[in-house]
PyMOL commands that place a pseudoatom at each C-alpha (Angstrom):
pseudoatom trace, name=CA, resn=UNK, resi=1, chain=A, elem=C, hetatm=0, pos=[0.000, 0.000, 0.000]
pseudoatom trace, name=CA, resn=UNK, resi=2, chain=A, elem=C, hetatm=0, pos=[1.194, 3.403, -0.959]
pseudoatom trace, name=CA, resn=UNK, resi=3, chain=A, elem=C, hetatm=0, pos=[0.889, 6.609, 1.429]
pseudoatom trace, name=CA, resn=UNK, resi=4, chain=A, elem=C, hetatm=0, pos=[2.083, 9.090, 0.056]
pseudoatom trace, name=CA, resn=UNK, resi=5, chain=A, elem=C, hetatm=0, pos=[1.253, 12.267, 0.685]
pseudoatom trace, name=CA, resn=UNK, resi=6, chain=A, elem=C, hetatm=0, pos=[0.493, 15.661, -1.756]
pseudoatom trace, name=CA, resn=UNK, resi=7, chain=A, elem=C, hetatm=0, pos=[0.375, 19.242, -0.663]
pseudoatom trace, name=CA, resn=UNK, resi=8, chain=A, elem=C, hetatm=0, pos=[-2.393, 21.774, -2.260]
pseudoatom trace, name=CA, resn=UNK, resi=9, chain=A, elem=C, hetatm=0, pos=[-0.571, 24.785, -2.753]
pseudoatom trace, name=CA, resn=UNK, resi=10, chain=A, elem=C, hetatm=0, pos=[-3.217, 27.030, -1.701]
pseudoatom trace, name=CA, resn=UNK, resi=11, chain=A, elem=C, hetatm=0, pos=[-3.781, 30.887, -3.318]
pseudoatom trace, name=CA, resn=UNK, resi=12, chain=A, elem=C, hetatm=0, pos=[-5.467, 33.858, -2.386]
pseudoatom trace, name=CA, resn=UNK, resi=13, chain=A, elem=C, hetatm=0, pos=[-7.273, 36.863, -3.747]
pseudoatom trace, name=CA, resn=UNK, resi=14, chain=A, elem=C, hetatm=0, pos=[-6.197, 40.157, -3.843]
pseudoatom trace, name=CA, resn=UNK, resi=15, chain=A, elem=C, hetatm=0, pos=[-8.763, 40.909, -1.274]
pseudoatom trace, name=CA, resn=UNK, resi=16, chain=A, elem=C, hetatm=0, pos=[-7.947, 38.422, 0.883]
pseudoatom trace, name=CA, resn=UNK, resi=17, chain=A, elem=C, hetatm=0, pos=[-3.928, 39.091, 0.775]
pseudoatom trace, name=CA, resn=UNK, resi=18, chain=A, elem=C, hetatm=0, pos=[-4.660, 42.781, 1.168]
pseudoatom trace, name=CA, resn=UNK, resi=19, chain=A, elem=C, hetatm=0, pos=[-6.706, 42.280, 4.667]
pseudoatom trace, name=CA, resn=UNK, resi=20, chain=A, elem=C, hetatm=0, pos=[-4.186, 40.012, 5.648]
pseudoatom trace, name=CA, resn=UNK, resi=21, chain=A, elem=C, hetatm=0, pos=[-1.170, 41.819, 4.933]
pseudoatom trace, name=CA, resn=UNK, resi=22, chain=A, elem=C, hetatm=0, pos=[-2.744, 45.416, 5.473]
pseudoatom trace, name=CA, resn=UNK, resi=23, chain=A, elem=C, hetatm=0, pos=[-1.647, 46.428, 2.315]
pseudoatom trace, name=CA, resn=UNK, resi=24, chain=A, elem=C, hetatm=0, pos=[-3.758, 47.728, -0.130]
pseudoatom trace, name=CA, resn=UNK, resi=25, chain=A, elem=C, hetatm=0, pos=[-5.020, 46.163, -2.967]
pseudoatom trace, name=CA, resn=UNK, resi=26, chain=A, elem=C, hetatm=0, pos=[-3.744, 48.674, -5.285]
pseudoatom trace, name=CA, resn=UNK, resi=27, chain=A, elem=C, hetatm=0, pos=[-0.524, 48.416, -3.414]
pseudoatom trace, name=CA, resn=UNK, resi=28, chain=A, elem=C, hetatm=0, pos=[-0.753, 44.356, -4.860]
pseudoatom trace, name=CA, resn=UNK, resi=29, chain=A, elem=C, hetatm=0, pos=[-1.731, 45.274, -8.223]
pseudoatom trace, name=CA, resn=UNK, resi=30, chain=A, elem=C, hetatm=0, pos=[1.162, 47.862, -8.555]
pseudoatom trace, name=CA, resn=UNK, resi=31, chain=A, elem=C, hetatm=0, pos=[3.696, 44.934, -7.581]
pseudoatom trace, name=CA, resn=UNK, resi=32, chain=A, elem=C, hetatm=0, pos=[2.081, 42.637, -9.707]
pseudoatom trace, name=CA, resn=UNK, resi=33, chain=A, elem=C, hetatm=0, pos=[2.592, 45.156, -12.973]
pseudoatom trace, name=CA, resn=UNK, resi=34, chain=A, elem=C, hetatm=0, pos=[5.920, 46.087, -11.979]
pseudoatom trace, name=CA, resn=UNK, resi=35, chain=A, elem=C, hetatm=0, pos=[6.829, 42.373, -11.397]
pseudoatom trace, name=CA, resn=UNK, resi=36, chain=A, elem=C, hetatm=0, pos=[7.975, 42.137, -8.012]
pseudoatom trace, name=CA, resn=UNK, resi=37, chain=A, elem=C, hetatm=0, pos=[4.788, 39.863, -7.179]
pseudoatom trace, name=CA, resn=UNK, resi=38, chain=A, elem=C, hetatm=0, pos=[3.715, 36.991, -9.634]
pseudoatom trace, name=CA, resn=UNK, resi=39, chain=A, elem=C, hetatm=0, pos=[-0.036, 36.287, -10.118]
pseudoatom trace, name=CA, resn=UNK, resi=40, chain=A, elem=C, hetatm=0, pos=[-1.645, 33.616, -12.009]
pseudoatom trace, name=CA, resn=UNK, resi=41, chain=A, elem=C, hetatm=0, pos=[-5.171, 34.295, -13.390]
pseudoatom trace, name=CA, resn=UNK, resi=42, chain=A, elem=C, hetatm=0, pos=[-7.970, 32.358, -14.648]
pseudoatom trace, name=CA, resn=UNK, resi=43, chain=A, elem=C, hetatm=0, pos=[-10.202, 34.387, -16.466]
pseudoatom trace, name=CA, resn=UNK, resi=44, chain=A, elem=C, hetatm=0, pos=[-10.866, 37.144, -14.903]
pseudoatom trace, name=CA, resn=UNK, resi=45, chain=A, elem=C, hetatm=0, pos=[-9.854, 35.690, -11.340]
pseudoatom trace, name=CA, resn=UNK, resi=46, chain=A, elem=C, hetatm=0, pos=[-6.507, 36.879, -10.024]
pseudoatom trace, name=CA, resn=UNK, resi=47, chain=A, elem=C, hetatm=0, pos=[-5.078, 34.727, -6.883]
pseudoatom trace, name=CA, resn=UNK, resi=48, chain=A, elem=C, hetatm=0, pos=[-1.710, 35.389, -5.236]
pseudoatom trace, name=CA, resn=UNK, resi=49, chain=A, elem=C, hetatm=0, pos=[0.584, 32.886, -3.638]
pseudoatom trace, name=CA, resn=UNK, resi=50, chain=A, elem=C, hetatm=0, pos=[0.437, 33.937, -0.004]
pseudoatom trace, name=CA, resn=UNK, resi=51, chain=A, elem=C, hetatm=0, pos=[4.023, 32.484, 0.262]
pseudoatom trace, name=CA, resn=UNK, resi=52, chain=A, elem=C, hetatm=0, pos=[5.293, 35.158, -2.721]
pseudoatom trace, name=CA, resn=UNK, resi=53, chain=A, elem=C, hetatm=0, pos=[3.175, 38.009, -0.477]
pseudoatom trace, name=CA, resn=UNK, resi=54, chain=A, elem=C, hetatm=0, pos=[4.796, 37.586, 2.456]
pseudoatom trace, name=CA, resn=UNK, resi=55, chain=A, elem=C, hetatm=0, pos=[8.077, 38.145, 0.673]
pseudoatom trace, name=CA, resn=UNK, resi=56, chain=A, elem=C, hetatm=0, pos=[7.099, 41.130, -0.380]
pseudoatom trace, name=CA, resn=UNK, resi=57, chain=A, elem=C, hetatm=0, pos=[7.338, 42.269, 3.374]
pseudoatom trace, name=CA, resn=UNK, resi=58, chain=A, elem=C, hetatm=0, pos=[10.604, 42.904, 4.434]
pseudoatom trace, name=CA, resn=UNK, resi=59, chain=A, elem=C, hetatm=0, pos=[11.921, 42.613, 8.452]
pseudoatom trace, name=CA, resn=UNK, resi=60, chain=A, elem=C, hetatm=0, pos=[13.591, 46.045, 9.819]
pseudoatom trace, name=CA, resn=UNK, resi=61, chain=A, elem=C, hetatm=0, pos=[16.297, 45.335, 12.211]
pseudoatom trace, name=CA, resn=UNK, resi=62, chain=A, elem=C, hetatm=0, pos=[16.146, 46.176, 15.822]
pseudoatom trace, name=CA, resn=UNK, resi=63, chain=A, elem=C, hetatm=0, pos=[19.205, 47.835, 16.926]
pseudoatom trace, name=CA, resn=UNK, resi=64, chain=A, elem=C, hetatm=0, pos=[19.736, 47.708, 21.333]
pseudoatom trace, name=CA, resn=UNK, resi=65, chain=A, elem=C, hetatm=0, pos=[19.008, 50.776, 22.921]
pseudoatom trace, name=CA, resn=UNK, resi=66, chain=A, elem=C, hetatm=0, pos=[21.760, 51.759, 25.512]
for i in range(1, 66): cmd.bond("trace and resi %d" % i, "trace and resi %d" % (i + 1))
show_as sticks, trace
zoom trace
């Protein structure tokens, strides 16, 4: 017997990614035209990878305070 085991990738709208994130969704659309965020589309559905949004948001260090 064979178990093996698939993952769904699972996608998002721009709606949904935007009230997640708390960016806008014009904010997503501009990185989507300018390339810095890939979308797929079928039809006239756009989803988002949540994995490539969250790369859109960078850390800022933290620095000690003395």
């Amino acid at each position: 017997m064979n178990t093996t085991t698939t993952t769904r990738r699972t996608y998002e709208s721009l709606s949904e990614a935007a009230a997640r994130t708390g960016m806008s969704i014009k904010t997503l659309r501009r990185r989507i035209a300018c390339g810095q965020l890939t979308a797929y589309r079928s039809g006239r559905i756009i989803r988002l990878d949540p994995n490539d949004v969250d790369h859109l948001l960078a850390r800022i260090p933290t620095f000690p305070i003395q």
